[in-house]
N, C-alpha and C positions, 0 to 999 in steps of 0.2 A: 504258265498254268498256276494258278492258287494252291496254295496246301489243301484247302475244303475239295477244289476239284480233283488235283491230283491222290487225295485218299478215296475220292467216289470212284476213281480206275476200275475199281475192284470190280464194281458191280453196273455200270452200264449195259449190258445184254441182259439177258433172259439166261436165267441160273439154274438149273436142276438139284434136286434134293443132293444127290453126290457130289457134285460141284460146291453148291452150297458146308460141308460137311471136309470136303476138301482146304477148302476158306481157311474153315475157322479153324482148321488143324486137329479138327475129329473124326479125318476117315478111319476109322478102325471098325473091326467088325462087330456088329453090335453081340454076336456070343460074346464074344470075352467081356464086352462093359456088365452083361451078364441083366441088359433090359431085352424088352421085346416090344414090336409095333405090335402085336396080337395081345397079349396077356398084357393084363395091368398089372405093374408091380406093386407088390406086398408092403405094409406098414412093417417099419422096423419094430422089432423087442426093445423098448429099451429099459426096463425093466422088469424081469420077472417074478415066478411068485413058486414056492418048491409047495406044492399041492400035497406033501406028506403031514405038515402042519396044521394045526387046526385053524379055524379060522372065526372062531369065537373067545372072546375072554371070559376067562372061569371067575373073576376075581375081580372087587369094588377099583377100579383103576380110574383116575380125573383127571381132565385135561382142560385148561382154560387156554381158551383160540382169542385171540383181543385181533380186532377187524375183520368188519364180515362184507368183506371185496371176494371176489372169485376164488381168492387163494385161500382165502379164510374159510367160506362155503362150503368147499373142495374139503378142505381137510377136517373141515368140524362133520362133513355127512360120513367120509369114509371112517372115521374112527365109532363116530354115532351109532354107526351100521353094524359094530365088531360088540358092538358092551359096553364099551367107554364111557361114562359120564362127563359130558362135553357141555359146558360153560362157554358162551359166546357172546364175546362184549364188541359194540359197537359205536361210534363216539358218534356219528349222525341218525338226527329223527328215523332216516332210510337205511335198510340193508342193500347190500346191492356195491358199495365204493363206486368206482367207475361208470358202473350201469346201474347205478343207482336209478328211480323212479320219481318222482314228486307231482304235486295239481300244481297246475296254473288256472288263474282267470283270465278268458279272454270273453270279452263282453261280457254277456250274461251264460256264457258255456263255460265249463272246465274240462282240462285238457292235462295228458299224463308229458311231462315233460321228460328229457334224458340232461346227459352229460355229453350227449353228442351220437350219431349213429355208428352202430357198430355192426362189421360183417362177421362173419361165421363162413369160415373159410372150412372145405374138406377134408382137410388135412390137420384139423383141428381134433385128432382124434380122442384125446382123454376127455376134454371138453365133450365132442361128442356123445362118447361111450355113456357118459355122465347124463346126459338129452335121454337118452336111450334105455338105462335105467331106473328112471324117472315115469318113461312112457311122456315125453313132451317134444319129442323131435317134429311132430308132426305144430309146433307152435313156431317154427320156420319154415319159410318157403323161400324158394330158389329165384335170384333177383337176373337169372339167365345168362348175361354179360355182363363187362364191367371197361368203363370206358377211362380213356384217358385224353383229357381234352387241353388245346395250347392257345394261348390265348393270341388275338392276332390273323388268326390260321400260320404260325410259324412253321406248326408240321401240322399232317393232317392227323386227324384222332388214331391213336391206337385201341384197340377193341379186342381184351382178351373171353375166351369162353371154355367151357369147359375141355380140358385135355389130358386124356389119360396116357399119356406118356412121358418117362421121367427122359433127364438130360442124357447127352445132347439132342435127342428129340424132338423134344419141347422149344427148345432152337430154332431146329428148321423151321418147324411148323409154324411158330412165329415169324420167321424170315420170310414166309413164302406169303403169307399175310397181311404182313404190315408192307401200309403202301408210301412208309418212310424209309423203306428196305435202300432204297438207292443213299440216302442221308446219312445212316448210319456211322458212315466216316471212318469206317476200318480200311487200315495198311497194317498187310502182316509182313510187310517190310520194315516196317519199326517195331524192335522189342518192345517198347514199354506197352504196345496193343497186343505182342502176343503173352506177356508179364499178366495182364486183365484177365483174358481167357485161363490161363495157367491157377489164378486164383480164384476166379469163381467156378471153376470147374474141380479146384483141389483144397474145397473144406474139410478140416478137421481139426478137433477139440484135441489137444489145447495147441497143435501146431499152429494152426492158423493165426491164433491171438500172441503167440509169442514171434511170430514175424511182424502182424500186422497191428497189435493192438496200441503203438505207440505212437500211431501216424494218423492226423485226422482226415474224414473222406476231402473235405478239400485240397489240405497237401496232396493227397494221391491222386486229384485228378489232374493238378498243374500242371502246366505243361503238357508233352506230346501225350493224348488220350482221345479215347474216337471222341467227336466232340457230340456227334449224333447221339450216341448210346446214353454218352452220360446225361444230353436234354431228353431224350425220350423215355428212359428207363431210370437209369442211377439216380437222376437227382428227385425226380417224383416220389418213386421208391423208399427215397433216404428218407426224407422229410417224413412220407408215414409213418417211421418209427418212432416220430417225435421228437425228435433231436434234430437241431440244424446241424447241415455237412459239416461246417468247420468247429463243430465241438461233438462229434461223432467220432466214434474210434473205427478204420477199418475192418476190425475184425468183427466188431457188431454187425457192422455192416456184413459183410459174409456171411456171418451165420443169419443173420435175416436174409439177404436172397438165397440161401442156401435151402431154407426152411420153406419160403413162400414162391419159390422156382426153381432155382437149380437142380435140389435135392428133393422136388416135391411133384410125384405125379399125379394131381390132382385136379390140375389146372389153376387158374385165377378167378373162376366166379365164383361167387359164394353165396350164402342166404341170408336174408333180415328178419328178423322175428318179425311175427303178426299183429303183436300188440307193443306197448312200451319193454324197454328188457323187464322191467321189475314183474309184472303179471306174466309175463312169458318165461324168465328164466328164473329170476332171483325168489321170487313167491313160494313157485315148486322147492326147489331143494331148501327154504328156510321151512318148508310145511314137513319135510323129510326128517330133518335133524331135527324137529319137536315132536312129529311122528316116532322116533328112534327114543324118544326122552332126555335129547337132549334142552339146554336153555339158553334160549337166545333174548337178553338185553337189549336196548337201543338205548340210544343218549348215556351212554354208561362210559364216563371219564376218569381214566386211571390216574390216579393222584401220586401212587408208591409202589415202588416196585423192589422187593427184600430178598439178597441173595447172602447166601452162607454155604462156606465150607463144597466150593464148586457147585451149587446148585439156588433156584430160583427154591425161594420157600413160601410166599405168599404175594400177591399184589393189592392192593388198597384200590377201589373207586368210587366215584360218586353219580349217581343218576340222575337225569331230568334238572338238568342246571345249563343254563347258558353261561354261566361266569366261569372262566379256568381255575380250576382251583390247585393246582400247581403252577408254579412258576415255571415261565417260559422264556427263550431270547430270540427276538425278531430283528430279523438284520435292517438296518437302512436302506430304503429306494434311494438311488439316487437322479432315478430319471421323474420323478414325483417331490423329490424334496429342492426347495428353495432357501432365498436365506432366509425370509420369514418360518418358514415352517418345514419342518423335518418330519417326512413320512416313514413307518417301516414297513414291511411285510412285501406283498408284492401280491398280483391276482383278486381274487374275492376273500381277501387276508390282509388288509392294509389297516393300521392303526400312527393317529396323530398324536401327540403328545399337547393336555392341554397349555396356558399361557405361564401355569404357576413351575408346571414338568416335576408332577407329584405325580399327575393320573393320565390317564389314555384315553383314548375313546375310539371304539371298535366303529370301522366306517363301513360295516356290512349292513346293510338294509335289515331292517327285521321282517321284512316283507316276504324276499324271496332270494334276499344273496346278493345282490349289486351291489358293488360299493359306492356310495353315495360319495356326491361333488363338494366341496366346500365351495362357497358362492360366495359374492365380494362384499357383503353385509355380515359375512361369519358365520351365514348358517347351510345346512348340507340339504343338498337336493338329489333323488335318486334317480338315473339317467335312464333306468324300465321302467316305471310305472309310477312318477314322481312323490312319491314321500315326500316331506319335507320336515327336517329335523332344526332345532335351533341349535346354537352356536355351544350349548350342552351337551347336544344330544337328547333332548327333550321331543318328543314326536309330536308335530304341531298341526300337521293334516296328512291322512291316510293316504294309500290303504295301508300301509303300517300301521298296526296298533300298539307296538313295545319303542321304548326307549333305545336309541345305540349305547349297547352296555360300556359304562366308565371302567377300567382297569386301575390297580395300582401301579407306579413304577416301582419296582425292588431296587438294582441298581441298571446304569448304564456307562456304556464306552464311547468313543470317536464314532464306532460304526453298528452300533447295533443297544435293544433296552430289552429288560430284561422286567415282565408283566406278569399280573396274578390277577385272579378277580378281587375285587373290593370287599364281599359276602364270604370272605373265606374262613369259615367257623367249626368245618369238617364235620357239619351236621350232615345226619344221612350218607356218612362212609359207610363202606361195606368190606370186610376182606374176605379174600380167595384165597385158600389152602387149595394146592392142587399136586398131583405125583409130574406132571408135567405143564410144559408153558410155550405155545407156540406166539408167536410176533407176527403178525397177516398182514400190516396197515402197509401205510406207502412209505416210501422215505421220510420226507420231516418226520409222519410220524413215530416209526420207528426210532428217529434220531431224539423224539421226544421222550420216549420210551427208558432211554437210556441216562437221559439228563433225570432222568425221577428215578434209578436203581442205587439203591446205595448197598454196599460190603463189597466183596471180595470180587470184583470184576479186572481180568486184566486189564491193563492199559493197551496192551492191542488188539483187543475186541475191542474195546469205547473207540480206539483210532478209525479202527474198518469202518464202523457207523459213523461215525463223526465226517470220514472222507468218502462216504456216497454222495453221486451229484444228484441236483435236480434239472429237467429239459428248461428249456428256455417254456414262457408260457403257452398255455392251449385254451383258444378260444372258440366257443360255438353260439353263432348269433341265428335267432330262428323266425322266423317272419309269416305272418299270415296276410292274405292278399283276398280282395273279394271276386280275382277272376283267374281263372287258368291260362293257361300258356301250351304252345307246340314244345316239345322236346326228343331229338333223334337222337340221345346218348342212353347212357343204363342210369338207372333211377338216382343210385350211386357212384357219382362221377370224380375222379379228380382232376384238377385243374393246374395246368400251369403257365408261368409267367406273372399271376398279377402279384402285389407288392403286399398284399396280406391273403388273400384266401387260398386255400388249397386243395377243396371239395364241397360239391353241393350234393345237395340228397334233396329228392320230390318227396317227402313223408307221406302228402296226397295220391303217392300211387304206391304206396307201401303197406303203409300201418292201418290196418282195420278205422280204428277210432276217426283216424283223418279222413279216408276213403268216404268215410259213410258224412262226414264235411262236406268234402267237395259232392261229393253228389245231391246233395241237400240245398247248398248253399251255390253250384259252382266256384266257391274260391278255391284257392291254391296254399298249402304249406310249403316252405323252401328254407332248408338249413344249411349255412357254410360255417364251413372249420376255417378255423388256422390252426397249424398244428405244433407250432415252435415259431411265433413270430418274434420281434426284437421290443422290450420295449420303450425303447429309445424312440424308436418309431411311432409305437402306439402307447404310450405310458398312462392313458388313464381310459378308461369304459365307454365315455360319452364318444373318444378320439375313433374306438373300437366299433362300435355300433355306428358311427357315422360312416365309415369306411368301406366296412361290411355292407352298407344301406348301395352304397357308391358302386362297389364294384357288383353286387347283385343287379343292378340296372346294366352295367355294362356286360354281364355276363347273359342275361336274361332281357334284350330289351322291352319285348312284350309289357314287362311289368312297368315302365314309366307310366303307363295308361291304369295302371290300377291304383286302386285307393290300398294302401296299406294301414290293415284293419289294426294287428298289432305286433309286438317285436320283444323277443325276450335274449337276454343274454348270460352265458356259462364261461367264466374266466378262473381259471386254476393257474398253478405255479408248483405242482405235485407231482409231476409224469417222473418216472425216471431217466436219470442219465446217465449216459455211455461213451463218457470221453474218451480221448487218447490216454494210457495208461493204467485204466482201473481195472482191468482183468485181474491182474494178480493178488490185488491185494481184496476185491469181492468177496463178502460173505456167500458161505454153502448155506446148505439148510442144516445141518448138522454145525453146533456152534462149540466151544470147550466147554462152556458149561453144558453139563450132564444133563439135564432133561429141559431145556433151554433151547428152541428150533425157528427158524426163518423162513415165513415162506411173503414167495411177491414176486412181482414181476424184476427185480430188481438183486434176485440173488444168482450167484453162478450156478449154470445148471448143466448137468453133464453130457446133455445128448442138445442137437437142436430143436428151438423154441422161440416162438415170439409172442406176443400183446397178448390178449385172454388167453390162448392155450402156453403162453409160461408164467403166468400165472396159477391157474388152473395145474398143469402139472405139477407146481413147485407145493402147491397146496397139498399132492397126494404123496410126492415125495417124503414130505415132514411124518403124512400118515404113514407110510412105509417105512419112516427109520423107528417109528415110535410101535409098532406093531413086530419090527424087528426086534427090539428090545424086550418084546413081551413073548418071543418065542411064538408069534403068529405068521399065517400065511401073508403076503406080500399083495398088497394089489398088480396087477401086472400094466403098465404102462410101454403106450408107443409113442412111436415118431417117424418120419420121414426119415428115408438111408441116412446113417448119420456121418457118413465121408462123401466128398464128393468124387468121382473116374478120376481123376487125374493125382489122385492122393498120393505120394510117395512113401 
């Protein structure tokens, strides 16, 4: 007998919920796990607010938020909301970071683009609450189920839906479910399968990250592990965090299935906003925080950032410029550089060095953000919507109408040059006096942030920023088609097995704007991710959009037969990352410097959290230490149980 057959032993006959529960070594009685199949269980406190407080500021108090991504949002309205005078700088045209919004052309129509579709999961509750003070919850609807599909037919789709019961529950009920239930590939005759169970059943902060956070999820699944679980669940799951398994820490990992299942009775489906996020979410609360008085900036590039005597004292920026006006260091590609030519940056961020290697030239499209190709004549072509730029950077036919901006080189090393804009005359700087100074942006930029602070910072705060990772890249390629298609999965699908995409989304049965498209038109919109691909594999846009072209026909045959109307593409190199090791040494949102705070997806956070809602939380967090300080009530924040039953 095979190892695959002799671990399916288990499960040949027809199972009963007790049996089942018996398995997996969670017969106990559900009193004492202290769930119930009747009552849905409660959101945790995870933190509260002493209601004896006041909860207004008597007294002129400023507070300058720099990025206005969810976490920035988050913490520029809740403070907006107390008194605060709240200054909010953003370094793109769009508010929004992530879910940001933007037009595109396609034909003669314009259309609101994203940074890729994002769900709104139940359990997303500060987020939530946030909808709901607003009065805009009603600007998402419920996408019902949520499939998981294998390419092949390897296994047959899993389909989760709404479930209000927390673990082990939520177990069975998938057990009894999923018609891979025989696959699964559990022997609880081998420790290391009941080792799996033991830790996704017994999360907790910081126990969990000091067993596991040194180990990435691929080391942990080597070797003897159900092999089913981890193709149907583990490895799907992982990659949505946006980090490939083998530069993933397992404790991230836990606390993401801990937040988005284990620890979460909420179920799997979730909702898609109605319109693009930017009109649905990010509009509202940027119309809140200027409703409040506060001021929100865009295009607004922080040049200086001035600390003394344990505190941030002012920051320098400049607005409405495309040229960097501080100096920056952009590491070398090396899957883009040759011996002729040496590329840096990586994503919709790549810059060549010209032939004299005095000056750069930005290979981002001014069109819409592609990074244009260099072509065997020397001059650059842009792989959406063909720009074509000469061997300058001179725009030579549209629909670009700017120049690819030249840089200076300041200095460089073996692996990395160090840029400025050309224009840099610090016309039109601005500084900001503030009593406080939050940090919103993503990694690079934060790390940006820090390379422009001069005085009194320690060396182990510049090291903690300096030592955040970034995910391997995140692409999202989107397609317009002038005919529909059959589709038996949830609108938002993830996929696996193919060698770049990871999920499609039908926009055409989602988003308003598409909707009233395809009924107009009959055509079809179709978006795939990748969501951590390598890119060794894919190292340049044209490779990426050909690929994505590729496996959409394979995944969708219907669509060979249609004309594909047009095709846009979103390549970053920003997401956070969550290697082996970085738990401990992660910035909080509370920093040593005195009114100096962090907030993003990417700081430690005390309760569990994932993608927009720790974000989002970590945003109210900052509001709560900074309201703490002012002798104010607390916002009160939740989360899903924040141990898992098996906690010791």
């Amino acid at each position: 007998m095979s190892q695959r057959q002799s671990s399916n032993v288990l499960f040949r006959s027809s199972i009963s919920r007790r049996r089942v529960l018996q398995l997996l070594g969670l017969g106990v009685a559900t009193s004492a796990l202290g769930y119930s199949r009747i009552v849905k269980p409660e959101p945790a406190i995870a933190q509260t607010s002493n209601l004896t407080l006041p909860s207004q500021l008597k007294e002129t108090k400023r507070v300058v938020v720099v990025g206005a991504g969810l976490a920035g949002l988050a913490c520029a309205y809740e403070l907006s909301q107390r008194g605060f005078q709240v200054t909010l700088l953003e370094k793109s045209p769009q508010l929004g970071g992530k879910i940001a919004s933007w037009q595109v052309q396609v034909g003669e129509e314009t259309f609101q683009m994203e940074h890729g579709f994002h769900g709104f999961f139940p359990q997303y509750y500060n987020l939530n609450r946030l909808l709901e003070e607003l009065k805009i919850e009603d600007n998402l609807h419920s996408l019902e189920f949520y499939s998981v599909v294998f390419r092949n037919g390897e296994y047959n789709p899993e389909v989760f839906r709404p479930n209000h019961s927390a673990f082990p529950w939520n177990v069975v009920d998938l057990a009894m479910s999923s018609s891979n239930l025989m696959r699964w590939g559990i022997n609880l005759t081998d420790p290391k399968h009941w080792e799996v169970f033991r830790e996704i059943g017994g999360f907790k902060i910081p126990d969990t990250f000091h067993r596991l956070d040194d180990i990435s999820v691929a080391e942990w699944v080597a070797g003897s592990f159900p092999q089913g679980l981890y193709d149907l669940y583990f490895l799907p799951f992982a990659k949505s965090s946006l980090n490939a398994p083998h530069q993933l820490s397992v404790g991230e990992l836990m606390q993401f299935f801990h937040f988005y299942f284990f620890g979460n009775p909420e179920g799997l489906a979730f909702n898609g906003t109605n319109d693009d996020m930017g009109t649905s979410i990010v509009t509202p609360i940027a119309q809140a925080i200027e409703n409040n008085g506060g001021t929100i900036i865009p295009e607004a590039e922080v040049t200086q950032v001035q600390s003394q005597q344990g505190k941030i004292t002012q920051l320098r920026y400049q607005q409405g410029t495309r040229q960097p006006q501080a100096p920056f260091w952009v590491e070398k590609n090396p899957h883009l550089s040759n011996e002729k030519i040496t590329y840096y940056g990586a994503g919709d961020a790549v810059y060549t060095a010209t032939e004299a290697g005095t000056e750069a030239i930005s290979l981002t499209c001014t069109h819409q953000g592609c990074t244009v190709q260099r072509q065997a004549n020397g001059q650059f072509l842009c792989p959406c919507h063909g720009s074509l730029f000469a061997a300058d950077g001179t725009v030579l036919s549209g629909p670009a109408q700017q120049n690819l901006p030249r840089l200076k080189v300041v200095q460089q090393d073996t692996n990395a040059v160090q840029l400025v804009g050309k224009d840099n005359d610090n016309a039109g700087e601005h500084n900001l006096a503030a009593d406080y100074f939050v940090f919103a942006t993503d990694v690079p930029g934060v790390q940006h942030l820090f390379s422009l602070t001069e005085g009194d910072i320690s060396q182990q705060q510049r090291n903690r920023i300096k030592e955040l990772a970034v995910a391997d890249p995140f692409a999202v390629a989107r397609f317009w088609f002038d005919q529909d298609f059959s589709w038996e999965h949830s609108y938002f699908a993830s996929l696996s097995g193919y060698p770049l995409t990871d999920s499609i989304c039908l926009y055409h049965r989602i988003q308003q704007e598409y909707i009233a498209w395809h009924e107009k038109t009959g055509g079809s919109v179709v978006e795939l991710h990748a969501y951590c691909y390598s890119e060794s594999d894919f190292p340049d846009q044209t490779t990426l959009l050909n690929h994505f072209e590729r496996e959409l026909y394979e995944i969708v045959p219907e669509l060979t037969t249609a004309t594909l109307l047009h095709r846009e593409l979103v390549n970053q190199k920003n997401f956070s990352g969550y290697p082996p090791g970085s738990y401990a040494n992660r910035p909080e949102t509370e920093t040593e410097i005195a009114n100096l705070f962090f907030a993003g997806d990417w700081v430690k956070m005390p309760f569990p959290c994932g993608l927009m809602e720790r974000a989002v939380s970590s945003g109210f967090l900052v509001a709560n230490a900074i309201l703490n300080k002012q002798g104010l009530q607390q916002r009160k924040l939740l989360s899903v149980k924040p141990e898992g039953i098996f906690t010791i």
